[in-house]
C-alpha angles and dihedrals in degrees: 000000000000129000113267123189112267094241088053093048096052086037092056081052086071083241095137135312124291103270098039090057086043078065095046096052087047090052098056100255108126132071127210109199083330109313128101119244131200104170120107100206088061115128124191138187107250084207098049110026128077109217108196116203109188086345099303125103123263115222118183092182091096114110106263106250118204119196133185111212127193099212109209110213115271089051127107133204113228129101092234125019121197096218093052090244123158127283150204085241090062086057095044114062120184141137094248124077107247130176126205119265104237118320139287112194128251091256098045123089129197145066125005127165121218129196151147087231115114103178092054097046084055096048089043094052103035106103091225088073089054088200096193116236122212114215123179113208136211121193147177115240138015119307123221139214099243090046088059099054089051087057085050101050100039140280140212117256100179106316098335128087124212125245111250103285132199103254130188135164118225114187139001114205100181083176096062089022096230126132116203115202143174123243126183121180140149098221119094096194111165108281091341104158094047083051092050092054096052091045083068096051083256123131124210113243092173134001125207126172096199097174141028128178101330095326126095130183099214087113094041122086117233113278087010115121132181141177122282133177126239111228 
């Protein structure tokens, strides 16, 4: 077999994700026959060498699994979390050891996707791709037309302004005076539709991503999850 990079190697083990395991090789955590290595440009031979991980063997010979979730709110999506809360890995139960692709915050709920899969969630989190990212938004107040199209071109989040997003509105109920739109982007800036939001005078009421990629959750029952495949 040929000779792969080490981060891509630990990446294909569903480990983490590329540049995360760039950082642990950095940081002195993995082992090569042995020896720790620190150095990027290292290749190994999947069939030859033995890569330690906190002192255990990874082995990325195991099938690739990818799992839609549909995250109810009060979960977050990270592997560990330092306050002990609960997490999508507490919802998705399976024998391989998956990470969460991107993140989806403790008070949104929708559609995740989960995977061993390093090189995807690479591919599936790197902004280049621009996967695009279905919210739908519920806010207080009435929405206005001008406020939409600001959504549209661009605003500004805390010295950064969006790319130009899909944006619909949905419903106007003047008798509860809420407004419920669409929004569609490819960033996944921290909180950034709730940021955007605010950067039009307007507060969240309720956050759900419905779609990712090509998968939506509309079928799928809240903290259900099932199999897709990965075109």
């Amino acid at each position: 077999m040929d000779e792969i990079r080490l981060q891509k190697y630990i990446a294909n083990a569903g480990i983490t994700s590329r540049r995360k395991a760039e950082d642990l090789i950095l940081q002195g955590k993995i082992q090569v026959n042995g020896k720790v290595v620190t150095e990027l440009g290292t290749k190994i031979n999947p069939e030859k060498d033995i890569v330690l991980y906190e002192n255990k063997q990874i082995n990325n010979k195991e099938k690739y699994v990818y799992i839609l979730l549909n995250k109810p709110i009060g979960y977050v999506t990270t592997v560990k979390d330092q306050f002990n809360r609960d997490s999508v890995l507490d919802l998705v139960k399976v024998k391989e050891r998956i990470v969460p692709v991107g993140r989806l915050d403790m008070y949104t709920s929708g559609a995740i996707i989960l995977t061993n899969d390093g090189d995807f969630v690479y591919k599936w989190t790197h902004p280049k791709h621009e996967i695009e990212k279905t919210y739908n938004v519920t806010l207080k107040g009435i929405i206005e037309k001008d406020e939409v199209q600001k959504l549209r071109d661009g605003v500004d989040i805390g010295g950064y302004i969006t790319r130009p997003a899909k944006v619909k509105i949905l419903k106007i109920d003047k008798e509860k005076n809420i407004s419920r739109i669409q929004i569609i982007i490819h960033e996944g800036k921290n909180r950034q539709i709730r940021k955007m939001c605010d950067a039009i005078g307007k507060k969240v009421l309720a956050l759900h991503r419905s779609k990712i990629g090509n998968y939506d959750v509309k079928d799928l029952p809240l903290g259900k999850w099932k199999y897709i495949n990965i075109n």
